[in-house]
Biopython code that builds the backbone (N, CA, C, O; Angstrom):
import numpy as np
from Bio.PDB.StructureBuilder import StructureBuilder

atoms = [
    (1, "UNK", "N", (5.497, 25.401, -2.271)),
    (1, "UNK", "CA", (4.347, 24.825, -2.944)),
    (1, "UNK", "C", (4.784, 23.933, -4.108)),
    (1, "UNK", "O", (4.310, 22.809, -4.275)),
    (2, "UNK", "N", (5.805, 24.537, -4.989)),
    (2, "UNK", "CA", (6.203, 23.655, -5.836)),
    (2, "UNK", "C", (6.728, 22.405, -5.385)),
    (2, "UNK", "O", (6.737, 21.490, -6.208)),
    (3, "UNK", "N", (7.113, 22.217, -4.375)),
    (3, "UNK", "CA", (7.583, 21.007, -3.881)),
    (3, "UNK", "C", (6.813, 19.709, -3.680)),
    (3, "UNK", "O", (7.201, 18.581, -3.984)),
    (4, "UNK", "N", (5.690, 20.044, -3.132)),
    (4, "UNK", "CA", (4.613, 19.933, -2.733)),
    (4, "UNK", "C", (4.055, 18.761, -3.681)),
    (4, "UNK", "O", (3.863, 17.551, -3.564)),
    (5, "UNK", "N", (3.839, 20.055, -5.004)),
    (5, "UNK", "CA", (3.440, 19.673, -6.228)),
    (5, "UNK", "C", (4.609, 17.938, -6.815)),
    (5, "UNK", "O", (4.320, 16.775, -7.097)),
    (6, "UNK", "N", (5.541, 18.516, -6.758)),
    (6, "UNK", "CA", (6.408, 17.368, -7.396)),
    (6, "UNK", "C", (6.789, 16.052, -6.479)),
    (6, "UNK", "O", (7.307, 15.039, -6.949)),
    (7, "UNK", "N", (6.515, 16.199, -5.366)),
    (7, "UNK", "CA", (6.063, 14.839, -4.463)),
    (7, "UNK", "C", (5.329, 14.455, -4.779)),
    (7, "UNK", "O", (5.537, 13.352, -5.285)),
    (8, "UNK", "N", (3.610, 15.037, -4.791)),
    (8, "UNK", "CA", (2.551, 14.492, -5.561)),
    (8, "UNK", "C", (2.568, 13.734, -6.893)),
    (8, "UNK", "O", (2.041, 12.683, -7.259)),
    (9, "UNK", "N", (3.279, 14.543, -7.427)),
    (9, "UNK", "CA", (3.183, 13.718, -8.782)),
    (9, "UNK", "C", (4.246, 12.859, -8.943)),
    (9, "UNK", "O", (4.283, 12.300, -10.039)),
    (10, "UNK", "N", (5.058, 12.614, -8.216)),
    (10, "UNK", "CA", (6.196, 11.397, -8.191)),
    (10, "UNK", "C", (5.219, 10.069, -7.037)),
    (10, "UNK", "O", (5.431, 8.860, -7.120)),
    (11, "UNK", "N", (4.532, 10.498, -6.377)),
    (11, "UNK", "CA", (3.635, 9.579, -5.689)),
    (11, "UNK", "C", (2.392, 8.816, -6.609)),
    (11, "UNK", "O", (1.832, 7.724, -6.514)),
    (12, "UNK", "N", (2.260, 10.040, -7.597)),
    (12, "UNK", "CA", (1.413, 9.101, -8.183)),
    (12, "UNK", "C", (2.079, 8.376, -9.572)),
    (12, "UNK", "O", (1.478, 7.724, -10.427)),
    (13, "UNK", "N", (3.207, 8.639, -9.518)),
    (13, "UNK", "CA", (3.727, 7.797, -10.866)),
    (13, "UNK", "C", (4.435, 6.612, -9.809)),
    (13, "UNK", "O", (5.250, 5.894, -10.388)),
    (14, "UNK", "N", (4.335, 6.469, -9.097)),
    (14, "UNK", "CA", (5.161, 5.033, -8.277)),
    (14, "UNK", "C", (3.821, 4.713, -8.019)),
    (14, "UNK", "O", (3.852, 3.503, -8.241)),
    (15, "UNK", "N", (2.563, 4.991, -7.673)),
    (15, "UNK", "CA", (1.312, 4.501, -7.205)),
    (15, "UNK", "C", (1.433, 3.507, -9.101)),
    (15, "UNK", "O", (1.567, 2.292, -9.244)),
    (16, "UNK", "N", (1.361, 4.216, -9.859)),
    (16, "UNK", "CA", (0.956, 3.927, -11.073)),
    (16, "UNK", "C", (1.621, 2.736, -11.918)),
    (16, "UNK", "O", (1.123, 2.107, -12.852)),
    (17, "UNK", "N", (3.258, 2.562, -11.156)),
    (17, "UNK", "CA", (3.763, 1.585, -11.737)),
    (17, "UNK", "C", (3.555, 0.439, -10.753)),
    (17, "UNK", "O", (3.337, -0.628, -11.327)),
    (18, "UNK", "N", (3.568, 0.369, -9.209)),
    (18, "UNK", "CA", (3.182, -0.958, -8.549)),
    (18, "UNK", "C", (1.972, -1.495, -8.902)),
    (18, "UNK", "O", (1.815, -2.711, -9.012)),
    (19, "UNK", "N", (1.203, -0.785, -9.068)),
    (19, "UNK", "CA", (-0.500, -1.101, -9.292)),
    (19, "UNK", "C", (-0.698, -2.137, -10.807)),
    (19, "UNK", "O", (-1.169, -3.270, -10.900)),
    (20, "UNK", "N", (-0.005, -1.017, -12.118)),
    (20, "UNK", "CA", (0.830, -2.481, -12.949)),
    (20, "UNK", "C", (1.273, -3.726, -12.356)),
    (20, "UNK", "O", (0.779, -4.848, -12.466)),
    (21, "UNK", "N", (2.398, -3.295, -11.640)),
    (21, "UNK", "CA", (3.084, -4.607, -11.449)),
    (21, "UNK", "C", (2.373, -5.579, -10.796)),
    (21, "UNK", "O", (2.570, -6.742, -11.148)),
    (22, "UNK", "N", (1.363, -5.290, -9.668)),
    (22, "UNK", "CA", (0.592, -6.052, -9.317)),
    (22, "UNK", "C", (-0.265, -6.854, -9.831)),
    (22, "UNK", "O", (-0.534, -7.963, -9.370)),
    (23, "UNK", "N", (-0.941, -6.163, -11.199)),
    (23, "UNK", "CA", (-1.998, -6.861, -12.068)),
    (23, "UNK", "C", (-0.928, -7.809, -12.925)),
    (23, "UNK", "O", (-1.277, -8.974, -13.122)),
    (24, "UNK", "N", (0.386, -7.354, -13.455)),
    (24, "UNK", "CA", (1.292, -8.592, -14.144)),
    (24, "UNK", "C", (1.629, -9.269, -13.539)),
    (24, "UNK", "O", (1.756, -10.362, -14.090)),
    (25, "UNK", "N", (2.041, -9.225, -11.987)),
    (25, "UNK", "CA", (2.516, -10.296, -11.155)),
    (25, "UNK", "C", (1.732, -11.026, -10.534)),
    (25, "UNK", "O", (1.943, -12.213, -10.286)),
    (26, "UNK", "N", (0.604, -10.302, -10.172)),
    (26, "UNK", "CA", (-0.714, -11.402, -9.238)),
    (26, "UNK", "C", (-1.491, -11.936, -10.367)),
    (26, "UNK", "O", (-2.091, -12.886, -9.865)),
    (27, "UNK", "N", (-1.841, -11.860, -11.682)),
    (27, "UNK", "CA", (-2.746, -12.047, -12.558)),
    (27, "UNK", "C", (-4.325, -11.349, -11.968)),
    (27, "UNK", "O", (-5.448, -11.747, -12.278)),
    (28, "UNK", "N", (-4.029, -10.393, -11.193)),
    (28, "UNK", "CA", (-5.414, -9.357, -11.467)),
    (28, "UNK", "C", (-5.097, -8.363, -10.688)),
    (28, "UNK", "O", (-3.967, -8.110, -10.272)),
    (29, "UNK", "N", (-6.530, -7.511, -10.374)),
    (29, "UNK", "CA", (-6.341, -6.115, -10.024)),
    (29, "UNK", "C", (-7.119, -5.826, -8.914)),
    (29, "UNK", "O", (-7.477, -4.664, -8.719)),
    (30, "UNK", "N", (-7.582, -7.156, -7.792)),
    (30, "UNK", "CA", (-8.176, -7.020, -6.684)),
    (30, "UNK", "C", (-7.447, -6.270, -5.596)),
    (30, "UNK", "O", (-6.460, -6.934, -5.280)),
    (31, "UNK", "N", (-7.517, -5.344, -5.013)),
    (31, "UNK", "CA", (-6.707, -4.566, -4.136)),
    (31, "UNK", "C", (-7.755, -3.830, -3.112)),
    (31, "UNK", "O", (-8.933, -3.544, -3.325)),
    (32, "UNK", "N", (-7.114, -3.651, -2.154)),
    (32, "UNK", "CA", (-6.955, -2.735, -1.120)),
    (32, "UNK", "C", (-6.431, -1.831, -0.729)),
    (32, "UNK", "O", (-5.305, -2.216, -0.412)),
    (33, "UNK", "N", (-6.576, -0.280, -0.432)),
    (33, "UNK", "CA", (-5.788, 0.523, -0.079)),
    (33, "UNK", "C", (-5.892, 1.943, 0.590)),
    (33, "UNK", "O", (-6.494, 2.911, 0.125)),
    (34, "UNK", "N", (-5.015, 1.867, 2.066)),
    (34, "UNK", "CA", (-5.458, 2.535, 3.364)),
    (34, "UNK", "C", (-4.231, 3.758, 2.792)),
    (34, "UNK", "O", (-3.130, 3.760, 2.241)),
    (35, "UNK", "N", (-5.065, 4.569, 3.236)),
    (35, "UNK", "CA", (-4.126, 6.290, 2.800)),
    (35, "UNK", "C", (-4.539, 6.833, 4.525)),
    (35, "UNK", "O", (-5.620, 7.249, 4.944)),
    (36, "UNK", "N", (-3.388, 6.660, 5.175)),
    (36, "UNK", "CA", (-3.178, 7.457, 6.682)),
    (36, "UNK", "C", (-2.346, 8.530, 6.697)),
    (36, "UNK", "O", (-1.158, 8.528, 6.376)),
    (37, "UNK", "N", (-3.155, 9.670, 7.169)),
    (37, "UNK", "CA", (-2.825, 11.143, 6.868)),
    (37, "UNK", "C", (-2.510, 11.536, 8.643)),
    (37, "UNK", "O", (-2.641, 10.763, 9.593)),
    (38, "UNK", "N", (-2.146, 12.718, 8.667)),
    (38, "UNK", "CA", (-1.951, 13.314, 10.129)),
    (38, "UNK", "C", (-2.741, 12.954, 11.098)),
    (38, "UNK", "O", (-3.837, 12.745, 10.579)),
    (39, "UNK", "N", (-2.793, 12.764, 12.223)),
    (39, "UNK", "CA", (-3.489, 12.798, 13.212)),
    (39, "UNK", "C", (-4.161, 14.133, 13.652)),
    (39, "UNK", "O", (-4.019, 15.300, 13.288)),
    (40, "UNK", "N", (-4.772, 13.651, 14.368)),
    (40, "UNK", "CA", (-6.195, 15.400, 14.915)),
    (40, "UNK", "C", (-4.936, 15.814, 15.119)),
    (40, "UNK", "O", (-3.898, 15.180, 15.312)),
    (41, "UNK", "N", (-5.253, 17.393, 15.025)),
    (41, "UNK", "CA", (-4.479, 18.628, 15.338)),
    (41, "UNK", "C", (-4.040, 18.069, 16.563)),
    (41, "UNK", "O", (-2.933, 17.536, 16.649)),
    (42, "UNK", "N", (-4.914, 18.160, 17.626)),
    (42, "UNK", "CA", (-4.113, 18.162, 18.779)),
    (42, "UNK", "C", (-2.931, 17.278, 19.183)),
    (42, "UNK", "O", (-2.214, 17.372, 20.180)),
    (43, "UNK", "N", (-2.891, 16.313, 18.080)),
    (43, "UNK", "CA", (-1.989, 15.476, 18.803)),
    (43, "UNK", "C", (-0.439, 15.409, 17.597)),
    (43, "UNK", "O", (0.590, 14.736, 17.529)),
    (44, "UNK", "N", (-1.285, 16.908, 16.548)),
    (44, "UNK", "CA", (-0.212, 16.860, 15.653)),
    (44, "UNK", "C", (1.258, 17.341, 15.969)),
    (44, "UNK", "O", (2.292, 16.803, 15.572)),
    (45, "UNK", "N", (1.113, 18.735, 16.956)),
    (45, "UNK", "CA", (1.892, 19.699, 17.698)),
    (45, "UNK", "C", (3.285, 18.354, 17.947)),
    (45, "UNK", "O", (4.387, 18.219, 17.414)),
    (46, "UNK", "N", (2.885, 17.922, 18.518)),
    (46, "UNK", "CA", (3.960, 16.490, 19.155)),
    (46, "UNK", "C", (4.878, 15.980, 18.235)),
    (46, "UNK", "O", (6.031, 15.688, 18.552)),
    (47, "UNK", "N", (4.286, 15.821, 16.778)),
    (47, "UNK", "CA", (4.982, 14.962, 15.783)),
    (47, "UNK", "C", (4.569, 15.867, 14.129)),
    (47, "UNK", "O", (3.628, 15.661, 13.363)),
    (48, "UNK", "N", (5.767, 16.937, 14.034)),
    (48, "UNK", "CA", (5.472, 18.028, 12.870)),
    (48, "UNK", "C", (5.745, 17.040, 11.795)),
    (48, "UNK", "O", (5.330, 17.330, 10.673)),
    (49, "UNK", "N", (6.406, 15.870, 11.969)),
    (49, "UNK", "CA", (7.342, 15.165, 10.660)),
    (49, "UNK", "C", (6.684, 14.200, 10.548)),
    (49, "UNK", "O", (7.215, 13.111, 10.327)),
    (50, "UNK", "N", (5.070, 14.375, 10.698)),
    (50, "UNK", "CA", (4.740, 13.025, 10.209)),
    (50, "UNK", "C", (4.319, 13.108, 9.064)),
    (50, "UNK", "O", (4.062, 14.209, 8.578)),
    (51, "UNK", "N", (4.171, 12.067, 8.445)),
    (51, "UNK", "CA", (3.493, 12.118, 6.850)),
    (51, "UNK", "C", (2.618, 11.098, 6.373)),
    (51, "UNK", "O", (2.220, 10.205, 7.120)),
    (52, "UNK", "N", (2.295, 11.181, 5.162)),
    (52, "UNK", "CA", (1.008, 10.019, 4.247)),
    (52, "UNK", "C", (1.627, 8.917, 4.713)),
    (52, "UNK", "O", (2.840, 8.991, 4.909)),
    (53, "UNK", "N", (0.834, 7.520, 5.018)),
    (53, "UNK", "CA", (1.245, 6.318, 4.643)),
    (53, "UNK", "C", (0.351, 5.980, 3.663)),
    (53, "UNK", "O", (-0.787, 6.405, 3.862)),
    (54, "UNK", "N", (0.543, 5.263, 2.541)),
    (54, "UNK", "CA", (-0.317, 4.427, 1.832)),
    (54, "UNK", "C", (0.293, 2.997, 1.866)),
    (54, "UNK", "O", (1.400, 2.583, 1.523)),
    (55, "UNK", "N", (-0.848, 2.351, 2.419)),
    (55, "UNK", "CA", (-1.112, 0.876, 2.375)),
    (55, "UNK", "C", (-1.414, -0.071, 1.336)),
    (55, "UNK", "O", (-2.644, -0.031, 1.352)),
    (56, "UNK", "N", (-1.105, -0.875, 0.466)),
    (56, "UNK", "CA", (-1.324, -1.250, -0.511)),
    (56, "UNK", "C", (-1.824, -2.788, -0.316)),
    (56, "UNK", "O", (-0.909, -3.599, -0.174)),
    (57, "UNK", "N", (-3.139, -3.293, -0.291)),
    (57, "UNK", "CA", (-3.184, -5.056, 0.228)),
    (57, "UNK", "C", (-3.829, -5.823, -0.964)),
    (57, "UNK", "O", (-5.039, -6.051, -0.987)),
    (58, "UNK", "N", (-3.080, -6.166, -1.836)),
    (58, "UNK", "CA", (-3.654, -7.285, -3.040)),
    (58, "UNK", "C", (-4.291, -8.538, -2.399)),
    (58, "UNK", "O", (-3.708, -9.078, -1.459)),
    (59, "UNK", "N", (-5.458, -9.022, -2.861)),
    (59, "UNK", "CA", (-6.245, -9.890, -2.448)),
    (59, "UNK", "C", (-5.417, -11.378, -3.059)),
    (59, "UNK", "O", (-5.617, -11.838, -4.183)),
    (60, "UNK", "N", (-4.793, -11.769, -2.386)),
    (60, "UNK", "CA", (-4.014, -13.291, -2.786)),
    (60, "UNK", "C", (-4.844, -14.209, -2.365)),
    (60, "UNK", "O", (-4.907, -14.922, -3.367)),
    (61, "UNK", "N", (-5.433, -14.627, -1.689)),
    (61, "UNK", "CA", (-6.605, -15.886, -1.134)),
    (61, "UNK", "C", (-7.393, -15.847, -0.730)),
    (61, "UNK", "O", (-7.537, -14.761, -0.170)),
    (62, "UNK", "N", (-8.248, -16.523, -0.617)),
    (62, "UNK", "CA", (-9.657, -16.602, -0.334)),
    (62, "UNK", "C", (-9.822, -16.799, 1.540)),
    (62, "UNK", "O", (-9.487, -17.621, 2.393)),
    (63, "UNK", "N", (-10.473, -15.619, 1.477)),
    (63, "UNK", "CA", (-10.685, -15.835, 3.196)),
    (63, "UNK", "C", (-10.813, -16.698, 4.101)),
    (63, "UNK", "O", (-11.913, -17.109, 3.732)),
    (64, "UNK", "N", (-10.579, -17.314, 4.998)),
    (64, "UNK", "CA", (-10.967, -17.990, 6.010)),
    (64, "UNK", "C", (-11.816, -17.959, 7.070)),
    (64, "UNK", "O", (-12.498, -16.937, 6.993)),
    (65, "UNK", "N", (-12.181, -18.846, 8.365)),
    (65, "UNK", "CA", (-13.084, -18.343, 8.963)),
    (65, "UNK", "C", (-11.941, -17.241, 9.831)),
    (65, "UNK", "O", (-12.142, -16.052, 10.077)),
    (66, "UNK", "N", (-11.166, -17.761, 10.055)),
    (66, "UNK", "CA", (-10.682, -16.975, 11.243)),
    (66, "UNK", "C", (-10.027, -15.783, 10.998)),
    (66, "UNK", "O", (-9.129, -15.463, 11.777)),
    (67, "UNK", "N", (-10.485, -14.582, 9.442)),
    (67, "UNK", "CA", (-10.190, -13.861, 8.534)),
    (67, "UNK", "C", (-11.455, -13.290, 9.171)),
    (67, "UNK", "O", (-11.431, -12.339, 9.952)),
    (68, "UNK", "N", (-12.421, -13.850, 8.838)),
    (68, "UNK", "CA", (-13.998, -13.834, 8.703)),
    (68, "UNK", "C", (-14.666, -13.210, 10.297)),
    (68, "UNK", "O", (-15.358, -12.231, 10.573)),
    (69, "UNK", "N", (-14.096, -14.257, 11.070)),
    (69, "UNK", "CA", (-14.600, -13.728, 12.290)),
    (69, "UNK", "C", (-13.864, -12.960, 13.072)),
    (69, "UNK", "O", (-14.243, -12.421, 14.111)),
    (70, "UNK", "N", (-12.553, -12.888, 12.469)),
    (70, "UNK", "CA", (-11.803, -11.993, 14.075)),
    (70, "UNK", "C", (-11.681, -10.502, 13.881)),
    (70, "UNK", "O", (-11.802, -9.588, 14.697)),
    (71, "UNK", "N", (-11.275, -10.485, 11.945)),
    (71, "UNK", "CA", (-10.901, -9.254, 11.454)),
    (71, "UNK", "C", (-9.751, -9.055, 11.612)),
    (71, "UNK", "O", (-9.105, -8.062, 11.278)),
    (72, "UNK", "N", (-9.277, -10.343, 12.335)),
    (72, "UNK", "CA", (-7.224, -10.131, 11.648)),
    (72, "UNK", "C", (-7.753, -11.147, 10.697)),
    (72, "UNK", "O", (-8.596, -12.042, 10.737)),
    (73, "UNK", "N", (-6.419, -10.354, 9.298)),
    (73, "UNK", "CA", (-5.789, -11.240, 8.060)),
    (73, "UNK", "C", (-4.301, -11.956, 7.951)),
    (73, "UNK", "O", (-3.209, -11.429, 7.735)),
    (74, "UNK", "N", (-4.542, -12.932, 8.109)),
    (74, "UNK", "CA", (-3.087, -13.382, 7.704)),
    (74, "UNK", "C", (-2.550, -13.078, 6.454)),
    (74, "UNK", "O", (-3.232, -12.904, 5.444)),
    (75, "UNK", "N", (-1.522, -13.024, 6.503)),
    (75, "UNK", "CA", (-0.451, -12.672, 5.161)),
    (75, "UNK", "C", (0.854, -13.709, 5.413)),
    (75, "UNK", "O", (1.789, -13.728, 6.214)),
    (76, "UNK", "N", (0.353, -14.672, 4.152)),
    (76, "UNK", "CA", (1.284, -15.425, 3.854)),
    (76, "UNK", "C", (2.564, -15.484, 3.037)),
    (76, "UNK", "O", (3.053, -16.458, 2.464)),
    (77, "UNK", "N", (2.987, -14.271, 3.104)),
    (77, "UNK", "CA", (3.621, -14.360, 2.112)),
    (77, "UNK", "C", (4.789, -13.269, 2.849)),
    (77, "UNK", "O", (4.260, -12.203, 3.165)),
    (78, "UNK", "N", (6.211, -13.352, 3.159)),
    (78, "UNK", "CA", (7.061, -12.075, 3.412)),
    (78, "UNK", "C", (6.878, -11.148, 2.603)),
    (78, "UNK", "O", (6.281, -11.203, 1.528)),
    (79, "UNK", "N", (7.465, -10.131, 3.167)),
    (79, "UNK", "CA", (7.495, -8.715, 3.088)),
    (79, "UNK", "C", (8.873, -8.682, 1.676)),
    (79, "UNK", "O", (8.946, -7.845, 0.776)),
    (80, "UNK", "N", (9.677, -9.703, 1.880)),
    (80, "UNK", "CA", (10.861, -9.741, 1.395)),
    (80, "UNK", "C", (10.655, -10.247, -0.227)),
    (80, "UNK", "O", (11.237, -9.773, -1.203)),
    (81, "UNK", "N", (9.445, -11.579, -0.215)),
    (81, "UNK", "CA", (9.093, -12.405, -0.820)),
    (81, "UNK", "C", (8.515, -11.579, -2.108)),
    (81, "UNK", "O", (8.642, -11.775, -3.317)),
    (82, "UNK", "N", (7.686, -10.368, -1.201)),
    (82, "UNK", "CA", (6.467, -9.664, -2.136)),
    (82, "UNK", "C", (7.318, -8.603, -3.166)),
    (82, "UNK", "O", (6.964, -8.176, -4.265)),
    (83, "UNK", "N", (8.650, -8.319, -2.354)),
    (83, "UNK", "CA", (9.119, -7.183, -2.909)),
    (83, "UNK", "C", (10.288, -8.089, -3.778)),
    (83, "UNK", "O", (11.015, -7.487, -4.569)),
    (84, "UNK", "N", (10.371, -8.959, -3.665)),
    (84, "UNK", "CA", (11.258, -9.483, -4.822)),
    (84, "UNK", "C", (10.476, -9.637, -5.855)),
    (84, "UNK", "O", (10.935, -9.133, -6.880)),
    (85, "UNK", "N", (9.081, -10.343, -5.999)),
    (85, "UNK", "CA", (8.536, -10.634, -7.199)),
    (85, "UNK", "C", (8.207, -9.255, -8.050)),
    (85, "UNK", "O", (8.352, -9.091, -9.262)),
    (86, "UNK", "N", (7.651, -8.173, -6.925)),
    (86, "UNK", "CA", (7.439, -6.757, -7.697)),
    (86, "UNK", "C", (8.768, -6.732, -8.573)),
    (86, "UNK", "O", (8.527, -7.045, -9.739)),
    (87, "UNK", "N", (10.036, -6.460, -8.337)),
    (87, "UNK", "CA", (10.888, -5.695, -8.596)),
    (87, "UNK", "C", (11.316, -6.590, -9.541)),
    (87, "UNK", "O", (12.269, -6.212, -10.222)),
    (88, "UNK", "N", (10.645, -8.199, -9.869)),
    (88, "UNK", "CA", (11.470, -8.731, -10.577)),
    (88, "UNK", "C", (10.427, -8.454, -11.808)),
    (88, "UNK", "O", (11.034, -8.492, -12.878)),
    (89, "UNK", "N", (9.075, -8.194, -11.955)),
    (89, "UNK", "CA", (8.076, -8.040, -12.506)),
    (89, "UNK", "C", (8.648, -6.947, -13.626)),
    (89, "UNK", "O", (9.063, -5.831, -13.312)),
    (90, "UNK", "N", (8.607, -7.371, -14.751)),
    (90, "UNK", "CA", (8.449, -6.485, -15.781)),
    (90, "UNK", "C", (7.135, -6.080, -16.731)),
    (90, "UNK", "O", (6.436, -6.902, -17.323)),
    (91, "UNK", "N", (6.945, -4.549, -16.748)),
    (91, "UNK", "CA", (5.622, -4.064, -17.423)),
    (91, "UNK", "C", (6.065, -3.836, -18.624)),
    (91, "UNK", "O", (5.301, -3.424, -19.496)),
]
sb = StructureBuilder()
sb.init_structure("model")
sb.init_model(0)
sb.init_chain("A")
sb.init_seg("    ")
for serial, (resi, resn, name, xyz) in enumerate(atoms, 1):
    if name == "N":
        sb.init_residue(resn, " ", resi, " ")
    sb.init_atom(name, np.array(xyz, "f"), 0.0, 1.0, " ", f" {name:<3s}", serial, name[0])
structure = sb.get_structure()
């Protein structure tokens, strides 16, 4: 249980410093964010090692139609791109 406990609270102190870095690096605090937990029981048996994902999606531009109508989002920006500016971001 204690373990438990100190994942949690190391999850929410890294939740606590990107969420900064985002408002210093994007100039605001528009966000999105998907928290995917286990699947139904039944299909948990299969996969004991799965765990939380949290999704994190800062609003960088203004929608389009084809945002609008399809319900895919483009993301312009790498994966590589996003995590350099975080990490270069000082709070």
């Amino acid at each position: 249980m204690a373990i438990i406990v100190v994942q949690v609270l190391a999850m929410a102190e890294l939740l606590k410093l990107t969420l900064k870095k985002f408002e210093v690096a994007f100039e605001f605090s528009q966000y999105n964010y998907m928290l995917q937990t286990t699947p139904l029981e039944e299909h948990y048996h299969n996969n004991p090692y799965y765990h939380w994902y949290l999704c994190l999606v800062p609003h960088l531009q203004t929608l389009g139609g084809f945002e609008l109508t399809s319900g895919c989002y483009m993301n312009s920006v790498s994966p590589e791109k996003a995590a350099e500016v975080l990490r270069n971001t000082n709070i």
